[in-house]
C-alpha positions in Angstrom: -15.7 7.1 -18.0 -13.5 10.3 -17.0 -12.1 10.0 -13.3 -13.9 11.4 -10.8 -13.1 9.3 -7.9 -9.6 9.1 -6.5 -7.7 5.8 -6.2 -8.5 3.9 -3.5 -11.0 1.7 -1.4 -14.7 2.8 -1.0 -17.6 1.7 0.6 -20.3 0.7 -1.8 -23.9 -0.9 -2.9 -24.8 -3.1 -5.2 -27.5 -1.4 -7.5 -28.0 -4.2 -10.2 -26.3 -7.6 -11.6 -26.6 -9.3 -15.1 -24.7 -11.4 -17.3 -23.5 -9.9 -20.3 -21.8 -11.3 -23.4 -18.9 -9.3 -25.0 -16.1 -9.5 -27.3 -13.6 -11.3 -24.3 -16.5 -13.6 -23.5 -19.6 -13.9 -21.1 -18.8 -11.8 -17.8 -21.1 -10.6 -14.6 -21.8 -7.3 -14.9 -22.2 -4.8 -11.4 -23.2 -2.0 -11.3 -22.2 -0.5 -8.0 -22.7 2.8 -5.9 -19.5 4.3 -4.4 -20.6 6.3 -1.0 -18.0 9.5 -1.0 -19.0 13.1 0.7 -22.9 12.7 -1.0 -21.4 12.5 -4.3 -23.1 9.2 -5.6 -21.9 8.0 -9.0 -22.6 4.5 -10.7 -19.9 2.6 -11.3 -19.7 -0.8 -12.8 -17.6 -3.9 -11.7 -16.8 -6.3 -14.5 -16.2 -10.4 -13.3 -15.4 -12.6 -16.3 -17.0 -16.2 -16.1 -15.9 -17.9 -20.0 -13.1 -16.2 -22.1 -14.2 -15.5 -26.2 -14.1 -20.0 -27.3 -16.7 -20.6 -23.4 -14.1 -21.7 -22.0 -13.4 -20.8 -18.0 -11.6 -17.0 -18.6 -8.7 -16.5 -16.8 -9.6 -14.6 -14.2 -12.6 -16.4 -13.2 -11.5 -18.2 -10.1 -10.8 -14.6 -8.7 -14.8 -13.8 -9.9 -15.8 -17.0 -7.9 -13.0 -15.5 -4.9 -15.3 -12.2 -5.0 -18.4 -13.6 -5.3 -17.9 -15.8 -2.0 -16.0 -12.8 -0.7 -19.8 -11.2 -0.7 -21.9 -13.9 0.5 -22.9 -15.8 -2.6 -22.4 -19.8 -2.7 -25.1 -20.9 -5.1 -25.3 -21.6 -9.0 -23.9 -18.8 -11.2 -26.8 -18.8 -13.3 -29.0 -17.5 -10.3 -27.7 -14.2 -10.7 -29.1 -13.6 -14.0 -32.2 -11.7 -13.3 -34.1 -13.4 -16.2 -33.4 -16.8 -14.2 -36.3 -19.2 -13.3 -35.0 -18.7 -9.7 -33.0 -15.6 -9.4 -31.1 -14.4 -6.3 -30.2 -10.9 -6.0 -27.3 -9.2 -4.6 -28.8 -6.1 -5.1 -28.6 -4.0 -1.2 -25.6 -6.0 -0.7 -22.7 -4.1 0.6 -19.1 -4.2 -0.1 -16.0 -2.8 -0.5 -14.9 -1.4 -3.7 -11.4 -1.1 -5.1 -10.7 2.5 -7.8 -7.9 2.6 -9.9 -6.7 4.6 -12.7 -5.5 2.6 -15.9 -4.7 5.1 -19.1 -7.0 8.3 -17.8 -10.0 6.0 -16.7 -11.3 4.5 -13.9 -11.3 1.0 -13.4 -13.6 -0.6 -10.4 -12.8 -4.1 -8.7 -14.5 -6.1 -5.5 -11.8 -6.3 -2.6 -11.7 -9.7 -1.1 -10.6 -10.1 2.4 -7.2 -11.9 2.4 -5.9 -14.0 5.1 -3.2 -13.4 7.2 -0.3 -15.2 6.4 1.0 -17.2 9.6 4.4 -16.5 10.7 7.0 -18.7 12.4 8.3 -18.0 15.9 11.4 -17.3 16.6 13.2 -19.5 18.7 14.4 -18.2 22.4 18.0 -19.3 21.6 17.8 -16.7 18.5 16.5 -14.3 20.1 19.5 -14.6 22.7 21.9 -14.5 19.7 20.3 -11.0 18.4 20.8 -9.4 21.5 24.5 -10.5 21.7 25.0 -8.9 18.7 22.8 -6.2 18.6 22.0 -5.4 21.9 24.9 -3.0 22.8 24.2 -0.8 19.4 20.7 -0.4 20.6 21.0 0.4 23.9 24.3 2.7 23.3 22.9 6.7 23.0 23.5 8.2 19.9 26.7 10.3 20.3 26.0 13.9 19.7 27.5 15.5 16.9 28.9 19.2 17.9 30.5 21.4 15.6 34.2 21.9 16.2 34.5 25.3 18.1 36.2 27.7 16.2 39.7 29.8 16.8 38.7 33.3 17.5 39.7 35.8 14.6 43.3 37.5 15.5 44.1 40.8 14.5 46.7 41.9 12.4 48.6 42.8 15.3 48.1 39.8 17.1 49.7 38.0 13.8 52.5 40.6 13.7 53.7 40.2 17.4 53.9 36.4 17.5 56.1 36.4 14.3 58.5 38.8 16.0 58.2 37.3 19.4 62.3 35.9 20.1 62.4 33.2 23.1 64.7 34.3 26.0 67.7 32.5 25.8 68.5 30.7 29.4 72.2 30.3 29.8 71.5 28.2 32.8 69.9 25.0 30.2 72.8 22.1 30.4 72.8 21.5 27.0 
């Protein structure tokens, strides 16, 4: 698939889902509808389950992150649209992640992350930052002016002070 999207986070719709074997094992396979200016293009989203030997691949606990990330708590197997019981995510919208990997587009779910909880910082700190940095802060910035320039003396200027004798005063004690 040649890029036509640019990298970044779109909003999008699931069109279909299916489970599809492959040479790096079984994976979900979603096909997905980036909204951008009218331009509509499928794109497809691929979530590994079982690596190549069925066993869990190695990204599937982030398949099972997206796939609760979007609403969907139930038995994988429901997905498959041959199922005896099939769900469908098919409507469902999300966001969609575009990034470009050797000239081609690659498409990923976003999951929401949560915020990671910071500690406060005690009032004795705090007090301790402003006794060090307080003055800094509050002090302006010192202008920076260009040194002022001697004005430009003539030739004659420069020829009068070199021949310019001092008076001699008899009357120094010295």
């Amino acid at each position: 698939m040649a890029v036509y999207y640019k990298e970044g986070t779109y909003t999008a719709s699931i069109l279909s889902h299916t489970f599809a074997p492959g040479k790096f094992g079984v994976q979900l396979v979603i096909e997905i509808e980036p909204f951008v200016d009218g331009n509509i293009y499928k794109r497809t989203v691929f979530l590994p389950f079982l690596d190549e030997q069925g066993n869990p691949a190695k990204y599937a606990d982030k398949t099972i992150e997206v796939l609760q990330s979007i609403g969907y708590y139930d038995d994988p197997s429901r997905l498959d649209n041959q199922s005896a019981n099939p769900i469908s995510l098919v409507g469902t919208e999300i966001t969609a992640y575009c990034k470009h990997t050797g000239g081609k587009e690659r498409w990923y779910i976003n999951t929401p992350r949560e915020q990671v909880e910071r500690e406060v910082v005690d009032k004795n700190t705090l007090r301790k930052l402003d006794a060090l940095f307080g003055r800094q802060l509050k002090k302006p910035k010192a202008a920076t002016a260009k040194p002022a320039l001697a004005p430009v003396q003539t030739v004659e200027e420069v020829n009068a002070e070199l021949a310019f004798e001092p008076e001699l005063n008899d009357d120094v004690p010295f």
